[in-house]
N, C-alpha and C positions, 0 to 999 in steps of 0.2 A: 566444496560447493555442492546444493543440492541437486540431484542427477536430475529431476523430472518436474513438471507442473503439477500442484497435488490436483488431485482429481476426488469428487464425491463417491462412494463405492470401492474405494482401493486404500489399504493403509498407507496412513504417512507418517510423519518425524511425530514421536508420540505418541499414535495410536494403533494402533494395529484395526481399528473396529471401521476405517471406511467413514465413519460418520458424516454427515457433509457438513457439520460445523467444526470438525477437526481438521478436517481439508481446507476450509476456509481460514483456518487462524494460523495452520503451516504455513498456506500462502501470504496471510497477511502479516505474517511476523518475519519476512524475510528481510534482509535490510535494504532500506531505500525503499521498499515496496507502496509503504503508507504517502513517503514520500511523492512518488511519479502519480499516483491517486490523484493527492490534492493539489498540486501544481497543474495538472488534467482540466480537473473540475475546474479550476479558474480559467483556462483557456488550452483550445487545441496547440499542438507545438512542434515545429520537427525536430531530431535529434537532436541535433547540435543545440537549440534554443531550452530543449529540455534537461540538456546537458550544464546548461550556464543557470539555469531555475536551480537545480538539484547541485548547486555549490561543487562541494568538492570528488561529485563522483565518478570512477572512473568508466570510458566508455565502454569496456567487456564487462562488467557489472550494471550499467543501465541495460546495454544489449539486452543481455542474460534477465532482466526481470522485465522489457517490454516485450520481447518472446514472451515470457511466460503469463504477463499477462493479459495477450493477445489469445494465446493458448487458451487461457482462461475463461475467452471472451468477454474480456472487462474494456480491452480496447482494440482500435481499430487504426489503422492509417488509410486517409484518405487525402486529397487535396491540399487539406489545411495542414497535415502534418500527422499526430499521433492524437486522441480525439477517445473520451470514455464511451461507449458502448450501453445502451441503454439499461444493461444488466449493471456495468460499472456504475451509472449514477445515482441507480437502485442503492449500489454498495454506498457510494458517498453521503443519500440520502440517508440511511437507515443510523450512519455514526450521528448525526445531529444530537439526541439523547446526550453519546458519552461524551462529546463534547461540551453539551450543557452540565452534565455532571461534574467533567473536571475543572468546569470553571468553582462550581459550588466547592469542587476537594480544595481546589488552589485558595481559595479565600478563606476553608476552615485551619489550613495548614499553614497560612498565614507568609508573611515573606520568606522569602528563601536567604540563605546566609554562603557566604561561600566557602569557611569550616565547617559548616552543619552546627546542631544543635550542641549547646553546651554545656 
């Protein structure tokens, strides 16, 4: 498991250079992480509620990435439960692109099979 929250200015899994878009894809490529994002963004949640969103994950692995992305300052608990951070929504906002993109990939790559291609 990762030791730490990447952080912009400091190496992570990959780079050695600090970069803050390296630190940002460490972080966002950890598993489940994209996940607790957009289940977020549709609404704030307490554990347990973000726990039954996020299917089959277990709670020291949610734990371990809402720390971190608390850490992060992508979110926050308050009242409502767990709740994106205006920097988080930033994050949410800014994917709309690759989203529209992979809708374009998924329609040039046509249906999906489930042997794959033949």
């Amino acid at each position: 498991m990762e030791a730490s929250t990447p952080r912009p200015g400091v190496p992570v899994r990959g780079s050695e250079s600090g970069r803050p878009v390296m630190a940002a894809l460490d972080l966002l490529g950890r598993r489940w992480t994209m996940r607790i994002l957009w289940e977020l963004s549709q609404a704030p949640a307490g554990f347990r509620e973000l726990q039954r969103r996020c299917e089959r994950m277990s709670s020291s692995v949610l734990s371990t990435r809402v720390e971190e992305l608390t850490d992060a300052r992508l979110l926050t608990l308050d009242g409502d439960g767990y709740r994106l951070t205006r920097l988080g929504q930033d994050l949410v906002d800014s994917l709309s692109p690759l989203a529209a993109w992979s809708q374009r990939w998924a329609e040039e790559m046509g249906p999906a099979t489930a042997g794959g291609p033949e």
